[in-house]
PQR file with spaces between the fields and no chain letter, atoms N, CA, C, O and H, PARSE charges and radii, in Angstrom:
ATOM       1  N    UNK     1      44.030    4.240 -101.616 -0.4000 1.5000
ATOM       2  CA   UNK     1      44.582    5.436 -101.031 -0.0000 2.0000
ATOM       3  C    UNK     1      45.832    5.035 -100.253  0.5500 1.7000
ATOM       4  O    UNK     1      45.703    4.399  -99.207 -0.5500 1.4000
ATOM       5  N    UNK     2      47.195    5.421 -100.776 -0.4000 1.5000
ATOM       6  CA   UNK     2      47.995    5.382  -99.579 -0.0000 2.0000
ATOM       7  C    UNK     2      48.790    6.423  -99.145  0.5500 1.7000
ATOM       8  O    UNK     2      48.944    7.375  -99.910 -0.5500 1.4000
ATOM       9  H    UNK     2      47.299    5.938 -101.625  0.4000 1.0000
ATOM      10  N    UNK     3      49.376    6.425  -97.956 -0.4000 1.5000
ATOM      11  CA   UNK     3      49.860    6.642  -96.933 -0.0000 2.0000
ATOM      12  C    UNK     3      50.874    7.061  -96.833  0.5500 1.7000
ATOM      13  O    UNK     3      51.466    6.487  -97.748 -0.5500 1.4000
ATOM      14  H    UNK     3      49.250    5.652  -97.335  0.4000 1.0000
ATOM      15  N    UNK     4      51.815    7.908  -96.195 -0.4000 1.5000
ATOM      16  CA   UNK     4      53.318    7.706  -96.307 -0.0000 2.0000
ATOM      17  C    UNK     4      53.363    7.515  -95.347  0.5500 1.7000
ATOM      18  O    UNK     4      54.549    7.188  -95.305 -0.5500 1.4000
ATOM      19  H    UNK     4      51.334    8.374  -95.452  0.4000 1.0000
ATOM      20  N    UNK     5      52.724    7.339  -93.481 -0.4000 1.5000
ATOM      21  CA   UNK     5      53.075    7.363  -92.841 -0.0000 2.0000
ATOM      22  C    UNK     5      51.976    7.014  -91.720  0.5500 1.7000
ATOM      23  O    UNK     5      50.812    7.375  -91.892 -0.5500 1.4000
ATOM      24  H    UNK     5      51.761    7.604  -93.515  0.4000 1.0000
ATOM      25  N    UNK     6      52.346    6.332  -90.613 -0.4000 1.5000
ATOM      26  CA   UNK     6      50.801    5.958  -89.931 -0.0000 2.0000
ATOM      27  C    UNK     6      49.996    7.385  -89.360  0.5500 1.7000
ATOM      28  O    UNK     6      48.770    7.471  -89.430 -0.5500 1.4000
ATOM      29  H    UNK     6      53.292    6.038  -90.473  0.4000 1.0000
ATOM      30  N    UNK     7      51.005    8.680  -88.688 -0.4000 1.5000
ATOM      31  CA   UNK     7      50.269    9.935  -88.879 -0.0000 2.0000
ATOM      32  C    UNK     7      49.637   10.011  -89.988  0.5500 1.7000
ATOM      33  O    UNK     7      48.471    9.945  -89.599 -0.5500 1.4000
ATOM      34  H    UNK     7      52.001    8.609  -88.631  0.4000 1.0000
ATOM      35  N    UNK     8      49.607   10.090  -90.939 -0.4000 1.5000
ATOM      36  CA   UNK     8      49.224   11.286  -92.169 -0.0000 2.0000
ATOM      37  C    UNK     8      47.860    9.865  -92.488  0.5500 1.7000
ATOM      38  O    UNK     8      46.827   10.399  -92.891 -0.5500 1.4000
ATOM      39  H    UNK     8      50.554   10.144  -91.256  0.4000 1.0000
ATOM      40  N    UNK     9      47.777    8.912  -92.421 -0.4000 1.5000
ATOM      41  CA   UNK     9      46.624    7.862  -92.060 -0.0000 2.0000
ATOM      42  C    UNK     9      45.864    8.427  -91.164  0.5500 1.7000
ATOM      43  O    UNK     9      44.639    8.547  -91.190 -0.5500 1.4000
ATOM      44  H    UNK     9      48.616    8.478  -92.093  0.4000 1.0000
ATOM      45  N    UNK    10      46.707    8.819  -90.262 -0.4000 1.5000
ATOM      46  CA   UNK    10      45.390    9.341  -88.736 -0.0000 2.0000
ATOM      47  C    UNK    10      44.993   10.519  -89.093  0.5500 1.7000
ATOM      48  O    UNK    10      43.853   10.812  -88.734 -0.5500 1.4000
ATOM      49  H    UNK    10      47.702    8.722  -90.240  0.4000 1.0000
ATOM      50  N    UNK    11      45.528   11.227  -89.640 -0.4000 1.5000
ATOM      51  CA   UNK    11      45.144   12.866  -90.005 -0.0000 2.0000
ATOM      52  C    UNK    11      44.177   12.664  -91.527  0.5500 1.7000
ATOM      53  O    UNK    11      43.107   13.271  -91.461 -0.5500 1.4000
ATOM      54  H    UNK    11      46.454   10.989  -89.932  0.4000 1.0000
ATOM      55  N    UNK    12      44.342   12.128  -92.471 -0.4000 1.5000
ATOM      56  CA   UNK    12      43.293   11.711  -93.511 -0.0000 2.0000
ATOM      57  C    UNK    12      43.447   13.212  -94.112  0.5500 1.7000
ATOM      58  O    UNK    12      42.463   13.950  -94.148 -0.5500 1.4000
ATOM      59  H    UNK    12      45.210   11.636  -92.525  0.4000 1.0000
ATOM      60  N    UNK    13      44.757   13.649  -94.597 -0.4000 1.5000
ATOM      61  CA   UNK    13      44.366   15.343  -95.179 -0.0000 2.0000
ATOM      62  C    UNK    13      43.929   16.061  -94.409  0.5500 1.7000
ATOM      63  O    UNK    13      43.188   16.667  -95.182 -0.5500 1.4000
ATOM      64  H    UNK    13      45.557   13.049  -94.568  0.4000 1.0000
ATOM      65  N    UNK    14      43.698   16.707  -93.091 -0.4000 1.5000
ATOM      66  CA   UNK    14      42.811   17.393  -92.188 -0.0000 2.0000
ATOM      67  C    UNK    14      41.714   16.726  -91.953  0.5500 1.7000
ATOM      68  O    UNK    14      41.154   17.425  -91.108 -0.5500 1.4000
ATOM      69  H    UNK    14      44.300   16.214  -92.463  0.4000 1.0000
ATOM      70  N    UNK    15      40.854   15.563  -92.215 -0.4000 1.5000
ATOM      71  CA   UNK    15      39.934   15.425  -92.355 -0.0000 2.0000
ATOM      72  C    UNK    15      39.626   14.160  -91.196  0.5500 1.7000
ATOM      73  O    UNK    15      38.637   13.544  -90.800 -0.5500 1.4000
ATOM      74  H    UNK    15      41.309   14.995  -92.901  0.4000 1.0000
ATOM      75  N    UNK    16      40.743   14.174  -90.985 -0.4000 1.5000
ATOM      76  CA   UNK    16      40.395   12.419  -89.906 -0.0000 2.0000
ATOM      77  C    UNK    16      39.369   12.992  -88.525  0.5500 1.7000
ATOM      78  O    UNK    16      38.383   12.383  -88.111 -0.5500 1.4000
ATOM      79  H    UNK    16      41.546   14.675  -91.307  0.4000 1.0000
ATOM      80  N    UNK    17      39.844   14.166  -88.031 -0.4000 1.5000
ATOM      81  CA   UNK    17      38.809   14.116  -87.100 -0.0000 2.0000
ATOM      82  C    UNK    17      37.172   13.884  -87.341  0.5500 1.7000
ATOM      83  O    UNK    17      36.447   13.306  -86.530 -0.5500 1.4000
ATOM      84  H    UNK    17      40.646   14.660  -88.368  0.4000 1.0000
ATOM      85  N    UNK    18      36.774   14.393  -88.489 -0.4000 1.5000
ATOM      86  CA   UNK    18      35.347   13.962  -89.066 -0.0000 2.0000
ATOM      87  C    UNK    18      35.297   12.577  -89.218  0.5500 1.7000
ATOM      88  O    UNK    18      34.416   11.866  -88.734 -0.5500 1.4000
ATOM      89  H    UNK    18      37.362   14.863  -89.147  0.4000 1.0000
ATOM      90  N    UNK    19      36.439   12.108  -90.032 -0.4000 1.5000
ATOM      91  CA   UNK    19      36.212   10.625  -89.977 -0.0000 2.0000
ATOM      92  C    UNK    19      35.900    9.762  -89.203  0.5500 1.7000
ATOM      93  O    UNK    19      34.765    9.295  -89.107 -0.5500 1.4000
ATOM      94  H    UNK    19      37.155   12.685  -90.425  0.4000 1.0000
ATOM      95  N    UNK    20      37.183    9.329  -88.337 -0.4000 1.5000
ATOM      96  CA   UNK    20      37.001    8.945  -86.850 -0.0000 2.0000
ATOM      97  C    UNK    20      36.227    9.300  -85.762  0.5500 1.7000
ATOM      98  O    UNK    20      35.873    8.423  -84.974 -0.5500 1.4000
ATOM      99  H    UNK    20      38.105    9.708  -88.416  0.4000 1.0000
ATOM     100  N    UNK    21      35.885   10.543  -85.588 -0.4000 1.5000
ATOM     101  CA   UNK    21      34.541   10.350  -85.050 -0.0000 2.0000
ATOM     102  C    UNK    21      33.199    9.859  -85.311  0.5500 1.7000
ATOM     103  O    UNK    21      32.329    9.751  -84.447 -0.5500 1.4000
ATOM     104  H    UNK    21      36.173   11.256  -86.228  0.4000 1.0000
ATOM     105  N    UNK    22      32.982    9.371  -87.358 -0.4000 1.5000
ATOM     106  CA   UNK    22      31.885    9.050  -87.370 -0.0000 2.0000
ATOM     107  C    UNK    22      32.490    7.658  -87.440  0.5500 1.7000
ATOM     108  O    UNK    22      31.678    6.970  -86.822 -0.5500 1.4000
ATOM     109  H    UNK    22      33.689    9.458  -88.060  0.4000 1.0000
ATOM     110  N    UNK    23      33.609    6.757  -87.913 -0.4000 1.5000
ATOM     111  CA   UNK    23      33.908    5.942  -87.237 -0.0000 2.0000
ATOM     112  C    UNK    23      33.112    5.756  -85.342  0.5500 1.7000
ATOM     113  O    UNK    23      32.266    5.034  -84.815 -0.5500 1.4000
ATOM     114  H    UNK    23      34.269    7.316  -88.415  0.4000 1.0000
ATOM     115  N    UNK    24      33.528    6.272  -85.143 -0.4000 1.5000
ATOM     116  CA   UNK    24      33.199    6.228  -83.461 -0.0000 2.0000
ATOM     117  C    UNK    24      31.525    6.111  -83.141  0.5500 1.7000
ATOM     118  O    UNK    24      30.828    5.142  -82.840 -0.5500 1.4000
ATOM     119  H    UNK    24      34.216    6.859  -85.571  0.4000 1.0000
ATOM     120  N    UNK    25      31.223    7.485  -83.339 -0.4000 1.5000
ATOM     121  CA   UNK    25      29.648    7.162  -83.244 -0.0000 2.0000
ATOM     122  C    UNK    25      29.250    5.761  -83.589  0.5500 1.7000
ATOM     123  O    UNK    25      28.597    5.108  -82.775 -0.5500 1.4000
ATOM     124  H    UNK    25      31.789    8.272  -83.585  0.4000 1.0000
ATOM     125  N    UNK    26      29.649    5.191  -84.896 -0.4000 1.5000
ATOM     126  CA   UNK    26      28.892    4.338  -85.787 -0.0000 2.0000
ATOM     127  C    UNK    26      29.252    3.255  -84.759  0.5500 1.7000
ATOM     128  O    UNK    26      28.334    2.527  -84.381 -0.5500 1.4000
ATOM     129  H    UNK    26      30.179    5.721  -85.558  0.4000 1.0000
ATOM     130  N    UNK    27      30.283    3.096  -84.345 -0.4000 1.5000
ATOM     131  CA   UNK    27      30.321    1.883  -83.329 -0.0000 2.0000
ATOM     132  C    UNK    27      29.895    2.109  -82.257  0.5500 1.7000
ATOM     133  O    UNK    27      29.698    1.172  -81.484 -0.5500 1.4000
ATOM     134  H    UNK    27      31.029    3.687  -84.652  0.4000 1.0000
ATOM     135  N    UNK    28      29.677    3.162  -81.962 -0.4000 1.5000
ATOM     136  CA   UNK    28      28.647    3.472  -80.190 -0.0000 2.0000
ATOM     137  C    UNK    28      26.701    2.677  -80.555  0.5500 1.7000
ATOM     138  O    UNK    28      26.012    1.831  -79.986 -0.5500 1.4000
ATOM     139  H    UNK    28      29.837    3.924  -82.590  0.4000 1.0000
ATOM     140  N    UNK    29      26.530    3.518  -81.714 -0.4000 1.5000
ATOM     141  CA   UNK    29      25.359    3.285  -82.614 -0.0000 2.0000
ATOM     142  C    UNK    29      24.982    1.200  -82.344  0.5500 1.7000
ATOM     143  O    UNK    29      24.136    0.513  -81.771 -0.5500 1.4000
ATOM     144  H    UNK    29      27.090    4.205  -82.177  0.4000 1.0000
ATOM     145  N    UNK    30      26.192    0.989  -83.155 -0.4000 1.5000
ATOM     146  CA   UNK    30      26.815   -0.903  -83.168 -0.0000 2.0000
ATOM     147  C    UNK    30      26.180   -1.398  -82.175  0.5500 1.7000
ATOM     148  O    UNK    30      25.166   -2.076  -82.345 -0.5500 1.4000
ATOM     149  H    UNK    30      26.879    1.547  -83.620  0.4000 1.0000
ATOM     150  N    UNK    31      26.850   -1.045  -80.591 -0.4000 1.5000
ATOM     151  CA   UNK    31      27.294   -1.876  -79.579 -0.0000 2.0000
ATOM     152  C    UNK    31      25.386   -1.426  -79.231  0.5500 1.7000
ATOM     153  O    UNK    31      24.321   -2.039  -79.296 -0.5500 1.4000
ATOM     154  H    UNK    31      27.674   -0.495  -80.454  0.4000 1.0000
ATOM     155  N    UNK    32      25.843    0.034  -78.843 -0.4000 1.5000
ATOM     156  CA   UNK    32      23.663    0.427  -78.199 -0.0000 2.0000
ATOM     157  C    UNK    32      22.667   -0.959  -78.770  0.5500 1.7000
ATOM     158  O    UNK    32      22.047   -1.739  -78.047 -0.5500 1.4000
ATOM     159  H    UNK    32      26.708    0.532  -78.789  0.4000 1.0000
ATOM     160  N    UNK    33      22.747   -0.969  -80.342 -0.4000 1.5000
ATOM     161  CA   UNK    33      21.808   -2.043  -80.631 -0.0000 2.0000
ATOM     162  C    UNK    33      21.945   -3.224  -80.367  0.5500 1.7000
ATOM     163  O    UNK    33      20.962   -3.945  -80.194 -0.5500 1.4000
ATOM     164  H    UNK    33      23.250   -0.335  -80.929  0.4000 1.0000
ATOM     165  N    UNK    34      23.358   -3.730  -80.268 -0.4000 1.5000
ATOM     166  CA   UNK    34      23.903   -5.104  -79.679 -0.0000 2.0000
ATOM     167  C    UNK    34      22.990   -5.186  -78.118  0.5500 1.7000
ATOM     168  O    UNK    34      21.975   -5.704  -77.651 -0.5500 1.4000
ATOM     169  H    UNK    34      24.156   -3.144  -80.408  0.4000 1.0000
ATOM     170  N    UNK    35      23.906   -4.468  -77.797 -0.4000 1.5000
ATOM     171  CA   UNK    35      23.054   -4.310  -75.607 -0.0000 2.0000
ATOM     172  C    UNK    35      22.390   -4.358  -75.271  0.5500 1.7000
ATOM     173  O    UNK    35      22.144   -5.027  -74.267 -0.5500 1.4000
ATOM     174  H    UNK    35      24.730   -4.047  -78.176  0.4000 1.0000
ATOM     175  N    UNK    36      21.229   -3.306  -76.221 -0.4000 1.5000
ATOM     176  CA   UNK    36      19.825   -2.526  -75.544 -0.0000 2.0000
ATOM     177  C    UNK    36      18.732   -3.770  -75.100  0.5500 1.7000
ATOM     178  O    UNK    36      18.246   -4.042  -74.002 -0.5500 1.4000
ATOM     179  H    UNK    36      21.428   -2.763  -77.036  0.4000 1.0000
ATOM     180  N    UNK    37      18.543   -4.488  -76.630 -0.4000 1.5000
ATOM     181  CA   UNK    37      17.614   -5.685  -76.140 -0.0000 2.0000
ATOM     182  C    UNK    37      17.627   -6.645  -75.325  0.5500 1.7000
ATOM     183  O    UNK    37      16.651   -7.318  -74.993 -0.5500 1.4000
ATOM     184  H    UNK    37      18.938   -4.267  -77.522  0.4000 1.0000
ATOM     185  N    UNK    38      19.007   -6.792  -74.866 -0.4000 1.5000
ATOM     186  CA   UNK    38      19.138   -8.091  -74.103 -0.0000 2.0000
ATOM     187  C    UNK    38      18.925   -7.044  -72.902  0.5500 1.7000
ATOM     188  O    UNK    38      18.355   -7.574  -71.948 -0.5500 1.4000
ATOM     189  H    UNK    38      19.800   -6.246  -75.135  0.4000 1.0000
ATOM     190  N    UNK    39      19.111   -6.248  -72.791 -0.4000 1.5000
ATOM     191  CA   UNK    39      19.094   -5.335  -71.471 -0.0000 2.0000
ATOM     192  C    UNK    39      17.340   -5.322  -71.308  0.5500 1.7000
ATOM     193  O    UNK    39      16.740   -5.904  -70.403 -0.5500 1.4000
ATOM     194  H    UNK    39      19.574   -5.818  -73.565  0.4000 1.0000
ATOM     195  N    UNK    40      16.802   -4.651  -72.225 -0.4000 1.5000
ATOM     196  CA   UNK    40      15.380   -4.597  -72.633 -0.0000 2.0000
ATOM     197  C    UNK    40      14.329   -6.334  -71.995  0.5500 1.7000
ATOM     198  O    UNK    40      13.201   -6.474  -71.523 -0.5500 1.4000
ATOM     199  H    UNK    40      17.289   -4.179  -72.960  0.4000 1.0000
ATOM     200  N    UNK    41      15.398   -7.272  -72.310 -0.4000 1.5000
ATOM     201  CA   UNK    41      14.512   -8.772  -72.517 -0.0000 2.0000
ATOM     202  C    UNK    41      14.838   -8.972  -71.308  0.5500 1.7000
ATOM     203  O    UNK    41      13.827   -9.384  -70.740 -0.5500 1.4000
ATOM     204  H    UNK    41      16.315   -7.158  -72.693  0.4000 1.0000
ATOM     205  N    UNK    42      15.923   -8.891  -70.401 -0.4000 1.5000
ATOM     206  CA   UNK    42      16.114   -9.321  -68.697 -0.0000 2.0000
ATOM     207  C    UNK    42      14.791   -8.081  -67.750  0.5500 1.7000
ATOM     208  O    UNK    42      14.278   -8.195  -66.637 -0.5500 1.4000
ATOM     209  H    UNK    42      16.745   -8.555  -70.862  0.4000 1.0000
ATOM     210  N    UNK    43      14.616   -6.858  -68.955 -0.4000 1.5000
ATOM     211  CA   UNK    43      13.923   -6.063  -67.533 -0.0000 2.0000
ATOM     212  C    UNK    43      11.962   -6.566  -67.783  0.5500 1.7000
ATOM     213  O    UNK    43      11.103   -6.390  -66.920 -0.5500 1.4000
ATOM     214  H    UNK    43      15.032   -6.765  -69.859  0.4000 1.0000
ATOM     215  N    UNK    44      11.690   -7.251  -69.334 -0.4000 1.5000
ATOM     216  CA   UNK    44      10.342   -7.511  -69.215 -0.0000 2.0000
ATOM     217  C    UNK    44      10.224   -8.737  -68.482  0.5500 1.7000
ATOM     218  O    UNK    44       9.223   -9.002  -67.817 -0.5500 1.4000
ATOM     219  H    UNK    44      12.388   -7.394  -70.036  0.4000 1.0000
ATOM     220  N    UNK    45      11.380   -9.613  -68.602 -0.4000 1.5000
ATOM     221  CA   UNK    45      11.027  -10.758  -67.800 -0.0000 2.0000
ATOM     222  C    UNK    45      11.257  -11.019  -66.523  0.5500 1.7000
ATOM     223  O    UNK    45      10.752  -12.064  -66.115 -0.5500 1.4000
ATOM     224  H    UNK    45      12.194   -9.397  -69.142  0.4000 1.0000
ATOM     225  N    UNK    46      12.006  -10.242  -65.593 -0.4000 1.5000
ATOM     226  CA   UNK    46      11.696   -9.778  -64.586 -0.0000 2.0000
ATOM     227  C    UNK    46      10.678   -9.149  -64.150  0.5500 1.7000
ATOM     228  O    UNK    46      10.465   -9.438  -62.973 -0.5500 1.4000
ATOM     229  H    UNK    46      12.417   -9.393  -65.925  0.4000 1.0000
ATOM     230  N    UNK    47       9.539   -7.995  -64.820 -0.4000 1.5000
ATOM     231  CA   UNK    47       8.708   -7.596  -64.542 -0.0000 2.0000
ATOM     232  C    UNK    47       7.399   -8.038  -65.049  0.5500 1.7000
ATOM     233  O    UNK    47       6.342   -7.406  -65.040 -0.5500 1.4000
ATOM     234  H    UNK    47       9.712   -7.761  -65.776  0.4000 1.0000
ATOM     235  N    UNK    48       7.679   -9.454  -65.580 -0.4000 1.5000
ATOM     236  CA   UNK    48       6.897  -10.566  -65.685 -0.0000 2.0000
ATOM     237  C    UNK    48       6.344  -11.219  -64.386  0.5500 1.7000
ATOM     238  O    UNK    48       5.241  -11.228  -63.838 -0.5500 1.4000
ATOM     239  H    UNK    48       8.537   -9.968  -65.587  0.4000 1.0000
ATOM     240  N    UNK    49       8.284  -12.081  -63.960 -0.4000 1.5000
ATOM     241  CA   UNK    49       7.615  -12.919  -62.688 -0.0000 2.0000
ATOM     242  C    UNK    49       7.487  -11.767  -62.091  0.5500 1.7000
ATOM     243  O    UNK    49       6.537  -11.230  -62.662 -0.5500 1.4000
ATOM     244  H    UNK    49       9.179  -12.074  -64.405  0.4000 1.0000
ATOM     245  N    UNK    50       7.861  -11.103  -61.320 -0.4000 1.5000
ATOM     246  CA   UNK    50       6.809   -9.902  -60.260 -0.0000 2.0000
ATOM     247  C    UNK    50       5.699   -9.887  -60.218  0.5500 1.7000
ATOM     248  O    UNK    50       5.038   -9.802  -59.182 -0.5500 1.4000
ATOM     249  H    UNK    50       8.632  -11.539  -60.856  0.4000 1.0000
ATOM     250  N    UNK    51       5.117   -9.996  -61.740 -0.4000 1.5000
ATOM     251  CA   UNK    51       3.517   -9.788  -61.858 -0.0000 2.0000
ATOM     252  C    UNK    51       2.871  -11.536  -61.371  0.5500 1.7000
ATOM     253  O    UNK    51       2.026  -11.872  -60.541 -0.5500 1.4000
ATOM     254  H    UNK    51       5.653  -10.065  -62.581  0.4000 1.0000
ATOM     255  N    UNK    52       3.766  -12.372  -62.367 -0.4000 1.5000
ATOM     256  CA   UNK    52       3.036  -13.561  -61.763 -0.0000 2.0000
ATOM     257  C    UNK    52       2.592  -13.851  -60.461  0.5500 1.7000
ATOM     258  O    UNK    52       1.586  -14.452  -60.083 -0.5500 1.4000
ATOM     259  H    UNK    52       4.453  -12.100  -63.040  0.4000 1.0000
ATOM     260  N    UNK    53       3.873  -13.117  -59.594 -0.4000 1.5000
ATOM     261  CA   UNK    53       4.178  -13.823  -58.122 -0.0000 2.0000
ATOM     262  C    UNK    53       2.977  -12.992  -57.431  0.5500 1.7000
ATOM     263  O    UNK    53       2.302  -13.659  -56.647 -0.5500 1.4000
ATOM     264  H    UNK    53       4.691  -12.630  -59.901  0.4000 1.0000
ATOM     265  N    UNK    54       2.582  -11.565  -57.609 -0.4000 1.5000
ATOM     266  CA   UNK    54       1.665  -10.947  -57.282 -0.0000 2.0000
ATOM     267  C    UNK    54       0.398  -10.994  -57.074  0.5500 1.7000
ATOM     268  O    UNK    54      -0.413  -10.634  -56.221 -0.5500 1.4000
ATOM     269  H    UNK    54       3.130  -11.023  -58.246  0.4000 1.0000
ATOM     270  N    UNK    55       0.446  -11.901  -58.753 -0.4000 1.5000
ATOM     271  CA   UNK    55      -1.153  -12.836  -59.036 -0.0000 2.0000
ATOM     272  C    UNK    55      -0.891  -13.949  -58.230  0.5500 1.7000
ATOM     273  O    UNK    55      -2.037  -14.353  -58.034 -0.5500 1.4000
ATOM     274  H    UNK    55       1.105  -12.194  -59.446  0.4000 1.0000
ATOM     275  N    UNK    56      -0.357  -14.499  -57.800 -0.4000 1.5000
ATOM     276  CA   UNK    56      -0.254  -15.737  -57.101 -0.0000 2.0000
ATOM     277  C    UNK    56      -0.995  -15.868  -55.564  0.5500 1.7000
ATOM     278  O    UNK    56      -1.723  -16.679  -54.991 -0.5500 1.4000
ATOM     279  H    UNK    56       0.574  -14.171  -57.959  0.4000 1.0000
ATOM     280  N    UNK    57      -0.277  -14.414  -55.226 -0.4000 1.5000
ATOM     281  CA   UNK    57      -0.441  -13.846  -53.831 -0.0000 2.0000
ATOM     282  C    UNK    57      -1.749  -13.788  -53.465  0.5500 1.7000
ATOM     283  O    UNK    57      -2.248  -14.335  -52.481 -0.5500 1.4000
ATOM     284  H    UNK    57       0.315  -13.755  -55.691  0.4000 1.0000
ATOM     285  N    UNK    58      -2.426  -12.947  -54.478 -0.4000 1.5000
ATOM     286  CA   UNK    58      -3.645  -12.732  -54.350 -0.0000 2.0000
ATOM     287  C    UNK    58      -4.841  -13.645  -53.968  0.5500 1.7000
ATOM     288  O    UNK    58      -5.979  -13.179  -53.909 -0.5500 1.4000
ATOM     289  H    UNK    58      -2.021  -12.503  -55.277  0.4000 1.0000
């Protein structure tokens, strides 16, 4: 597919806003699954030692 111009690339026929936004989502989608777990794996293992230190206490 080409181009005559870097507009008429961004516009895609009328159609770029559909595009680029699922462009967009799809990389929001990307990064969420990149993040979530490591975000996910610092909050069980923190609420790991808590528990250990608790049992300890006891």
């Amino acid at each position: 597919m080409m181009f005559d111009s870097f507009s008429a690339f961004l516009s895609m026929d009328g159609y770029g806003p559909f595009v680029w936004s699922a462009y967009g989502f799809a990389l929001l989608v990307f990064a969420w699954n990149i993040i979530q777990p490591g975000r996910m794996r610092r909050r069980v293992i923190a609420e790991h030692r808590r528990r250990l230190i608790r049992e300890n206490n006891e």
